[in-house]
C-alpha positions as CSV (number, residue, x, y, z in Angstrom):
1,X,102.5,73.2,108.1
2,X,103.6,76.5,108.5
3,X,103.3,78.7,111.5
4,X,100.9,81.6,112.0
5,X,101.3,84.8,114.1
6,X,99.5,87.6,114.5
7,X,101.2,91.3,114.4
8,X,100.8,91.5,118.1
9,X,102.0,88.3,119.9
10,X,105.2,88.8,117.2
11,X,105.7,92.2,118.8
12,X,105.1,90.8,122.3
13,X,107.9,88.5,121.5
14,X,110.4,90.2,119.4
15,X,110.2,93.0,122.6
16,X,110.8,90.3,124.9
17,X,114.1,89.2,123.2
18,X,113.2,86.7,121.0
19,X,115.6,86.7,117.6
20,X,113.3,86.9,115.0
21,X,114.1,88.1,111.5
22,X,111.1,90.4,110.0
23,X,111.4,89.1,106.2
24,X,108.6,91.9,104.7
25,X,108.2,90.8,101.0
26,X,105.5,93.5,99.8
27,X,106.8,95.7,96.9
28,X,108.8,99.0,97.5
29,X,106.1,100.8,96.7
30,X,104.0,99.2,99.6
31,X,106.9,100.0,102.1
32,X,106.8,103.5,101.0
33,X,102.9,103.7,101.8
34,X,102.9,102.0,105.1
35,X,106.1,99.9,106.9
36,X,107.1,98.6,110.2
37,X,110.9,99.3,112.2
38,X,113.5,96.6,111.8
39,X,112.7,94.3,108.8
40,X,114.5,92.4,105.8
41,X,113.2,93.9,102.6
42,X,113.2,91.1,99.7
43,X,110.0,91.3,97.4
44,X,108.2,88.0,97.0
45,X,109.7,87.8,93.3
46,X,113.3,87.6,93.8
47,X,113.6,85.7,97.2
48,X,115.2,82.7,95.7
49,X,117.8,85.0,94.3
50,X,118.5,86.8,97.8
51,X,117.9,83.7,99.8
52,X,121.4,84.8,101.4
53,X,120.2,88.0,103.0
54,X,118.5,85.6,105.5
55,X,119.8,83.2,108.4
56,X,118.2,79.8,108.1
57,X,118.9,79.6,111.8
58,X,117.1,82.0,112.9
59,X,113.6,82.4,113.4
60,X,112.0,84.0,110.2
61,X,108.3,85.9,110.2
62,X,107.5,87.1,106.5
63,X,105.2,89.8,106.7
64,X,103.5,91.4,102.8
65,X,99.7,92.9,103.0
66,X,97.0,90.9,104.0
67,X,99.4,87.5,104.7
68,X,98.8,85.5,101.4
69,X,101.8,86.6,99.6
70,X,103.9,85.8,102.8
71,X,102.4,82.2,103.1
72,X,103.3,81.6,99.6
73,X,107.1,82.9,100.9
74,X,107.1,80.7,104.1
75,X,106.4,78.0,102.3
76,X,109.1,78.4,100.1
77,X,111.8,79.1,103.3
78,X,110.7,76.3,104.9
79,X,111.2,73.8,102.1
80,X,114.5,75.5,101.4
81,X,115.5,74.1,104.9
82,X,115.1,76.8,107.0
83,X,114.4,76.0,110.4
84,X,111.5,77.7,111.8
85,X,109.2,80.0,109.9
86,X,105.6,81.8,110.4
87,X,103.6,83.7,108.6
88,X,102.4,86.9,109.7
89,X,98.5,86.5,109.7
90,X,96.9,89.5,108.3
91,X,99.7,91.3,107.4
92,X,100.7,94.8,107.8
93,X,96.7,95.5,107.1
94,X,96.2,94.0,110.7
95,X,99.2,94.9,112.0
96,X,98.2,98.6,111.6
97,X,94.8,97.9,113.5
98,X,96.4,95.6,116.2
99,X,99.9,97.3,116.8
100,X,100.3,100.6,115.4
101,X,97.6,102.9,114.4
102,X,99.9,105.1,113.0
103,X,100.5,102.8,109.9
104,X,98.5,103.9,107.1
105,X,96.4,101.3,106.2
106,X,95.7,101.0,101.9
């Protein structure tokens, strides 16, 4: 079972100190149009090639659109050993309407 959490309570805790690594696994073309501060860029595609970008220690979030895409990701993480891993529910779509109004929503 994987973990879900929304935009906000990650905020909450990534402010409050928690290590969490933002995996964001939309395409670049979706970071240009709207993006949040501090993230891992690896689109969905070619994560098993780049699986060494990422610390399996850490806590990982994966973050794409709407929070499909990033479920499939976690998914993946998680059965690749990695310790503890969420989705972000609702993506950057409800992280714009939760967190930061400034994101362009598409």
């Amino acid at each position: 079972m994987i973990e879900e959490i929304e935009p906000a309570e990650l905020t909450r805790r990534r402010q409050s100190g928690e290590l969490w690594q933002l995996l964001d696994v939309r395409e670049a073309w979706e970071l240009e149009t709207a993006t949040v501060g501090d993230i891992i860029h690896i689109p969905m595609a070619v994560v098993p090639d780049r699986l060494g970008e990422l610390d399996p220690e850490l806590p990982t979030a994966v973050l794409c659109h709407s929070g499909a895409r990033s479920r499939r990701v976690a998914q993946y993480l998680r059965a690749c050993g990695f310790r503890r891993v969420a989705n972000v529910s609702g993506g950057i779509d409800l992280w714009s309407q939760t967190v930061d109004p400034s994101i362009a929503r598409y």
